[in-house]
N, C-alpha and C positions, 0 to 999 in steps of 0.2 A: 708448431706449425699446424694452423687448419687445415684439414681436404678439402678441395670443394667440391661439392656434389658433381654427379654429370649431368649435362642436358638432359631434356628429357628426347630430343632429337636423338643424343648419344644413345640414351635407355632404347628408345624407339629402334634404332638402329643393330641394337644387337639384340634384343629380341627377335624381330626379322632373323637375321641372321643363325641365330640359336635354331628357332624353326626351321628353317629352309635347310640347313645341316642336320637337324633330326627326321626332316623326309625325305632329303638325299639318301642318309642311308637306310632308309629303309628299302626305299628304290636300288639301291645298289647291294642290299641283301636278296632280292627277284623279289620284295611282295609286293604289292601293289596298294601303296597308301592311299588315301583320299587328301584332298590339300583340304580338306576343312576339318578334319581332324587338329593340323596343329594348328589352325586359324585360330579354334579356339581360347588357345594360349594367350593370344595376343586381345590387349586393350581398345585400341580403336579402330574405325574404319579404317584410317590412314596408312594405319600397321598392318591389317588385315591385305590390303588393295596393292604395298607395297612386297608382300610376301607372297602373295599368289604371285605375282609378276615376275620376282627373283626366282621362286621354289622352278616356275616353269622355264624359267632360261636355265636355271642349273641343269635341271634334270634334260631337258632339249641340248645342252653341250657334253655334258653325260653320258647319252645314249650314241650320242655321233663319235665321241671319242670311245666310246666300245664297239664303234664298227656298227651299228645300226643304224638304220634310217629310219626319222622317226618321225609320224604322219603331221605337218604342218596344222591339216583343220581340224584334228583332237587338241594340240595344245592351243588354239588360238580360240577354239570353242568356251573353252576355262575362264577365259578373260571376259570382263564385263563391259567394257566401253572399246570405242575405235581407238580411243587417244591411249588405252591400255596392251590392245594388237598392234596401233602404231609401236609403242615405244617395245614391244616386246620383237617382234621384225629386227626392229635397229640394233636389237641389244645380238639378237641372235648373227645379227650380220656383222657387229661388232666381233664376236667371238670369231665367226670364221675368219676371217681379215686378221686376226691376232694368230690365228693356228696357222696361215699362211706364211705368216714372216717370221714369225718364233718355232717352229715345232719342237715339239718334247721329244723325238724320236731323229736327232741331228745325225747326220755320220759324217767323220773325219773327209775335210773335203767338199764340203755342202760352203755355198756362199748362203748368208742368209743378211735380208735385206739391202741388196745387192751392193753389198758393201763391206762382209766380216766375213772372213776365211775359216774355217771350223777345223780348228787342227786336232784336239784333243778335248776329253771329258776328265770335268778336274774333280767332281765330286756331284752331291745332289742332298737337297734338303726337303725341310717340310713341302715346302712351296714351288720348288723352282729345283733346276738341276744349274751346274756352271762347266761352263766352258771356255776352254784358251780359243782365239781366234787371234787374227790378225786384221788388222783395222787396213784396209788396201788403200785407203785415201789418203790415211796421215803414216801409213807404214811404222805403227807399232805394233806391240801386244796387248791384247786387251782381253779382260772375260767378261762372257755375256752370259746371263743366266737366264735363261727360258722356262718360262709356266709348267707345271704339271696340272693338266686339265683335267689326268685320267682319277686324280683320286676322289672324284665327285663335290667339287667344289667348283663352282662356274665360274670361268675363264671372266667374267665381268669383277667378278668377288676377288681373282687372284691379282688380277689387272688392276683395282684398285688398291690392294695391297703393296702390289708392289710396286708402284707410280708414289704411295703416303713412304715406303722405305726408301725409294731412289731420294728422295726430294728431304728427309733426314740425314743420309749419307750426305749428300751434295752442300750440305750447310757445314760439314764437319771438317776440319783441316787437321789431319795429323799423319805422322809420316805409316802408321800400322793400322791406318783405315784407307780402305778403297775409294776411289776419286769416281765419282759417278759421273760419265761424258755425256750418255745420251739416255731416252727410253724410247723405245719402240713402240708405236701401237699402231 
């Protein structure tokens, strides 16, 4: 059987990603990286333009999920165009809108998305923590598993992970695999 290569999209894409988790933690060890130190890393403008933009929404969801508040016109300073402050706004307004209806921090008895009763905490993984609720609409049981935003990985990055996980579950039919109903965003 041959491999097949990956995209160069793909390449591209975790490139980004590699960097913007190598400046997270540095950011979350207290030093104070420069984003063009791991700029360098990367190959093109595209790569470059798409990692400053990522590195800055992580570390802006980062700093707010350790209880900071973190000054808007520094990070929007970083960025090079409107259309790069527009989409970094949205991304940053996506995240909170996500910490709203999912939080990491659930207690026994919390409705979350005004629809899942939060009975108990069933465990926690890389990504996400799980929990038993009760689904009050359709009056079952159900587990939701909510984002961990705090380990310095931006709530965009886990949100798409785990939106590409729901939607592999959800194709899968077996009696010892979990049935994916919904995703929340």
């Amino acid at each position: 059987m041959k491999s097949v290569p990956a995209s160069s999209s793909s390449r591209d894409k975790d490139s980004v990603e590699r960097a913007c988790q190598a400046y997270l933690e540095r950011v979350a060890a207290g030093e104070a990286p420069r984003l063009a130190e791991h700029e360098l890393e990367l190959g093109s403008d595209a790569e470059r333009s798409a990692y400053r933009l990522e590195a800055l929404s992580c570390e802006w969801s980062w700093r707010r999920d350790q209880g900071q508040i973190p000054k808007l016109e520094l990070f929007l300073a970083c960025l090079e165009t409107p259309a790069q402050r527009e989409q970094f706004l949205a991304q940053i307004e996506a995240a909170r809108s996500a910490a709203r209806q999912l939080p990491y921090h659930c207690e026994e008895g919390a409705v979350v998305a005004g629809r899942y009763l939060v009975r108990t905490r069933l465990g926690q993984g890389g990504g996400g923590v799980v929990w038993e609720a009760l689904d009050l609409d359709l009056e079952r049981t159900v587990a939701l598993k909510s984002l961990r935003t705090e380990l310095g990985v931006s709530g965009q990055a886990l949100a798409r992970s785990l939106l590409e996980e729901s939607k592999i579950l959800a194709a899968l039919r077996d009696a010892h695999i979990v049935t994916v109903f919904d995703v929340l965003r």
